[in-house]
KOLPAZA-335247 format. One record per residue (C-alpha): y, x negated, z negated; residue number from 1. Coordinates in Angstrom, 1 decimal, padded with zeros to 4 digits, always signed. Example, Ala and Ser with C-alpha at 12.3 -4.5 7.8 and 13.67 -1.06 7.14 Angstrom:
% residues 2
<node <-004.5,-012.3,-007.8>,1>
<node <-001.1,-013.7,-007.1>,2>
//
This chain:
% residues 196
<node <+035.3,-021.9,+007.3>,1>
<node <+031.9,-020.9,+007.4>,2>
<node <+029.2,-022.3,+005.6>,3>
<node <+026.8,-025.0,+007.7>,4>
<node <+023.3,-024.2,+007.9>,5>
<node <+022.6,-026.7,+005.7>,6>
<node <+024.3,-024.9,+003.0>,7>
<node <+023.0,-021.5,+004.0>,8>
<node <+019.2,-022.6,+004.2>,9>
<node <+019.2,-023.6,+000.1>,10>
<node <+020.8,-020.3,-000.3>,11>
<node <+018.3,-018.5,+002.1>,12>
<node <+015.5,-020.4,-000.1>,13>
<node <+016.6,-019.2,-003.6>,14>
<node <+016.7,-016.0,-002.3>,15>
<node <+013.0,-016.3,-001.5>,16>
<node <+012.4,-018.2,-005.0>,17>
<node <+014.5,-015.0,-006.4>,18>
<node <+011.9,-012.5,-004.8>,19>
<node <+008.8,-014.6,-005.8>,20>
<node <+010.2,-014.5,-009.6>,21>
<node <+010.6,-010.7,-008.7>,22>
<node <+007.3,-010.0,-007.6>,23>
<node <+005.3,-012.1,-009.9>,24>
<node <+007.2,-009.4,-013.1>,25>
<node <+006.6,-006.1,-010.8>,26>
<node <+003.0,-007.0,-010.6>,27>
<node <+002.8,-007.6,-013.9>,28>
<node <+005.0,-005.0,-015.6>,29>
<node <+001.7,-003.2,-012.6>,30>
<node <-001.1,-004.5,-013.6>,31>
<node <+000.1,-003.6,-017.7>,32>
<node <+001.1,+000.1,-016.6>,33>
<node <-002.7,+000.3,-015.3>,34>
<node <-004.3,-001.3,-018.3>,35>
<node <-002.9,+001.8,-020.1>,36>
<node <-003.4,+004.5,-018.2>,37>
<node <-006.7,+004.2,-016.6>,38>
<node <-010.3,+004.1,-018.3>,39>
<node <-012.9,+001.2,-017.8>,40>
<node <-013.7,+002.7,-014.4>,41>
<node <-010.4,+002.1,-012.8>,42>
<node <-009.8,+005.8,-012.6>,43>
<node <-006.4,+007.4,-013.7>,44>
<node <-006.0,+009.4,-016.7>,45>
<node <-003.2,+011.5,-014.9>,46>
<node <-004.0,+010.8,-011.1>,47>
<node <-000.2,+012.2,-010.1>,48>
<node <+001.3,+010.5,-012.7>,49>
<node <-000.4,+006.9,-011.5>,50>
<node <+000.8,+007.9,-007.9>,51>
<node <+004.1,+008.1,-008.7>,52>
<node <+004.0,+004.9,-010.8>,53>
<node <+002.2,+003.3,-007.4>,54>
<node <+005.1,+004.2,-005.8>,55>
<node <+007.9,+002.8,-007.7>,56>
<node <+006.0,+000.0,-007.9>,57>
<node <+005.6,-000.2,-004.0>,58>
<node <+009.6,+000.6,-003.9>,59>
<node <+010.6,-002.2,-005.9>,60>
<node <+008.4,-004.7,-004.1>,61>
<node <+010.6,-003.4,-001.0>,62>
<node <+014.1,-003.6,-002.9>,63>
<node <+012.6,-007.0,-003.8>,64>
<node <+012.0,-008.3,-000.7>,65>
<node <+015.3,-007.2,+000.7>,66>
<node <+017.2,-010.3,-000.3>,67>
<node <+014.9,-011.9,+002.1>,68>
<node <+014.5,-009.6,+005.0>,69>
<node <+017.2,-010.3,+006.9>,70>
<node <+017.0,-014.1,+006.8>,71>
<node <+013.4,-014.0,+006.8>,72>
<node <+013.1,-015.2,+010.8>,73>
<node <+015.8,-018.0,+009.6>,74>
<node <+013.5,-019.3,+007.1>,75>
<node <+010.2,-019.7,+009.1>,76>
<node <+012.3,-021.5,+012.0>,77>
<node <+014.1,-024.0,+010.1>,78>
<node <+010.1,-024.4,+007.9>,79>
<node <+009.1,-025.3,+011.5>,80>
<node <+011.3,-027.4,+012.7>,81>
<node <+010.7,-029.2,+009.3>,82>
<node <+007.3,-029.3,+009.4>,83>
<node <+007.7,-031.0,+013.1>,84>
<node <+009.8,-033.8,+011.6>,85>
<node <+007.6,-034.3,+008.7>,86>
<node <+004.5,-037.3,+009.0>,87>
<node <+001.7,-036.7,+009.0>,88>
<node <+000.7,-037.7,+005.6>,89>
<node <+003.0,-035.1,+003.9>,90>
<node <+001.6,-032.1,+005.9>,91>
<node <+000.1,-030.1,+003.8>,92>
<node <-003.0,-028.7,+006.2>,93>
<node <-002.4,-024.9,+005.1>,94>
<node <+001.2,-024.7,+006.2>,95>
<node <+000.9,-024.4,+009.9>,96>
<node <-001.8,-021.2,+008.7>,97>
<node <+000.8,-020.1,+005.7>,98>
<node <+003.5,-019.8,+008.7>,99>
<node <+001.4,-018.0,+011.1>,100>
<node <+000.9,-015.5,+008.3>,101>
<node <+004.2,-015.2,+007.1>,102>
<node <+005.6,-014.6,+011.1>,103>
<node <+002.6,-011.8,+011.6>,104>
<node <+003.6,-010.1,+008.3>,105>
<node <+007.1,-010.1,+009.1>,106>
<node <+006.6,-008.7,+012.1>,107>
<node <+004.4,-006.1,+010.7>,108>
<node <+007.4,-005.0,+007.7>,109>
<node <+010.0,-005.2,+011.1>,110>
<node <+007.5,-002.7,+012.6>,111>
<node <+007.6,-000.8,+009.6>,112>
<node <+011.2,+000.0,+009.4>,113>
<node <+011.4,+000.6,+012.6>,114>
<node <+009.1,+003.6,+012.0>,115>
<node <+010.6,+004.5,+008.7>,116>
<node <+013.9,+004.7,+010.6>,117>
<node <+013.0,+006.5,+013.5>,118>
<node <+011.7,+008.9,+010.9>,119>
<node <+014.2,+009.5,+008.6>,120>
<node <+016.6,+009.8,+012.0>,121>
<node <+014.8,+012.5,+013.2>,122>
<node <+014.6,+014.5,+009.5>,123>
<node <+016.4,+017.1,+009.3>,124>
<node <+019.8,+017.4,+007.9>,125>
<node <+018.6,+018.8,+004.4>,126>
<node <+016.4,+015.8,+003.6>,127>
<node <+018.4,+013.3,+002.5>,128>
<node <+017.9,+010.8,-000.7>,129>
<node <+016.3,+012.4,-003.3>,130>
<node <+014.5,+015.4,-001.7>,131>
<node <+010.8,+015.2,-001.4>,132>
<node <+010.6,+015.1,+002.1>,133>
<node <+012.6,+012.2,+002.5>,134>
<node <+011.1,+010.0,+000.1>,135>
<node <+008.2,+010.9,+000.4>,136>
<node <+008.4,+009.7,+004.2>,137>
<node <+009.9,+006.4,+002.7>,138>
<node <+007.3,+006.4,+000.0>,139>
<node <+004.8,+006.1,+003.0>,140>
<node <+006.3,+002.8,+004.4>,141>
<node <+006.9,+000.9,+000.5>,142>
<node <+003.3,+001.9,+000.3>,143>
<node <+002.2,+000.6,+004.1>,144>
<node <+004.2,-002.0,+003.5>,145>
<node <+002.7,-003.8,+000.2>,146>
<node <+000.2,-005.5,+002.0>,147>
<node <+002.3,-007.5,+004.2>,148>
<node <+005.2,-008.1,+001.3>,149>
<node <+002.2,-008.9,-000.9>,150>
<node <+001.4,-011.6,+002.0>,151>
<node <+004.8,-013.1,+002.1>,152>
<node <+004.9,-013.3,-001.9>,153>
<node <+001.4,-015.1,-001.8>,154>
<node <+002.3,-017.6,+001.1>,155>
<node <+005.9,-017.8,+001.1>,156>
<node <+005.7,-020.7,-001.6>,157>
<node <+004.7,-022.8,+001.8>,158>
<node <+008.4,-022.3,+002.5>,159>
<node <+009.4,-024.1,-000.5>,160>
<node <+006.8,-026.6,-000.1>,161>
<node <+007.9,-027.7,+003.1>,162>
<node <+011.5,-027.8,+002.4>,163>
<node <+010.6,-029.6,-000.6>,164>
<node <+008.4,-032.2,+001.7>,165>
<node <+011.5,-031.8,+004.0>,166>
<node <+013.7,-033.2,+001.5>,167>
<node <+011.6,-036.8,+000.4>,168>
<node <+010.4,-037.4,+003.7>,169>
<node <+012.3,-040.8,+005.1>,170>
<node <+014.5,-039.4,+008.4>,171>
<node <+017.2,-041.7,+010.3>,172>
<node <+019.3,-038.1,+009.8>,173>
<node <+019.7,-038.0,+006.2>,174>
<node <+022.9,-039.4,+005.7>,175>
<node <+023.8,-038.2,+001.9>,176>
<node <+021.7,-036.8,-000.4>,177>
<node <+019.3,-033.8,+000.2>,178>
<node <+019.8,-030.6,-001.5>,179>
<node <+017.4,-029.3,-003.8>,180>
<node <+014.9,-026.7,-003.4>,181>
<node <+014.5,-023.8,-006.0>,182>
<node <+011.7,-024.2,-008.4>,183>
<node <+008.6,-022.2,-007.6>,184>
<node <+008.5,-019.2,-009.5>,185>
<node <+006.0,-019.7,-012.8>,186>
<node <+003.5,-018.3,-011.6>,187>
<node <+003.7,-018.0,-007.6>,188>
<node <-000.3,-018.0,-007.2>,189>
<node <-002.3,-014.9,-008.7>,190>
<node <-005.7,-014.5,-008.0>,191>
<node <-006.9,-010.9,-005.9>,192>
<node <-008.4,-009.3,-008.7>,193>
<node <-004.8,-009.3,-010.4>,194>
<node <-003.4,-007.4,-007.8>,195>
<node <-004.2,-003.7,-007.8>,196>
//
């Protein structure tokens, strides 16, 4: 038997906790890498060598978010539905903004691999994994794509929030008790300047 959605959406929400935790140790294990190798200017000691850092950087943010892509839409319709049940006094006013961002980002990394597929379909039979030509064509979209992952790592905490709000809030529904939501990651909020 199948699970219920109520056993799939704490699943669906780990997986985004997962991918916060994820994110928060990429951009650190970043934001270390460029300590090192770059002078008090910001500039590169070995500008190729920081490019191809970038870019497993920008590749593991993608192989990151992965876990979440494909129930991504799932999450921000049941977070609406919740947030339509919820009163009024346990709204948080930045969710209904944190879900508008999250839908437009998603829609943007959809866009994305639609290109990045479309591309590597029309590659020729040569480039395959490996070969510069096609990773560097997929090296283009990780890299396109950071802002809009980076987007979904800094507001999709308000998914957690609002399941979380979900969970207390007094409903005529709840017949047993709620599941619990994942803990935010440790450190779910970083501030712009950490983020290079």
């Amino acid at each position: 038997m199948p699970p219920s959605p109520h056993e799939i959406h704490p699943q669906r929400l780990e997986q985004l906790a997962v991918f916060l935790r994820e994110r928060d140790q990429i951009l650190s294990d970043w934001d270390a890498d460029h300590e090192q190798h770059t002078d008090l200017d910001d500039w590169p000691y070995d500008p190729p060598a920081y490019i191809e850092r970038a870019g497993h950087r920008d590749a593991a943010m993608w192989k990151a978010f992965n876990r979440v892509r494909p129930s991504a839409r799932e999450l921000l319709a049941t977070a609406g539905m919740q947030l339509q049940r919820l009163p009024a006094k346990s709204i948080q006013s930045r969710w209904v903004w944190q879900l508008g961002v999250l839908h437009s980002a998603l829609d943007h990394l959809a866009a994305l691999q639609e290109e990045w597929l479309a591309t590597r379909d029309s590659l020729p039979p040569s480039a395959r994994p490996g070969t510069m030509l096609y990773d560097g064509e997929r090296a283009v979209r990780n890299a396109e794509a950071m802002h809009y992952l980076d987007e979904w790592a800094s507001a999709g905490e308000a998914l957690l929030e609002i399941h979380r709000a979900a969970l207390w809030a007094p409903s005529a529904l709840t017949a047993t008790a709620p599941a619990r939501a994942p803990a935010p990651p440790a450190s779910a909020s970083r501030s712009a300047a950490a983020r290079r």
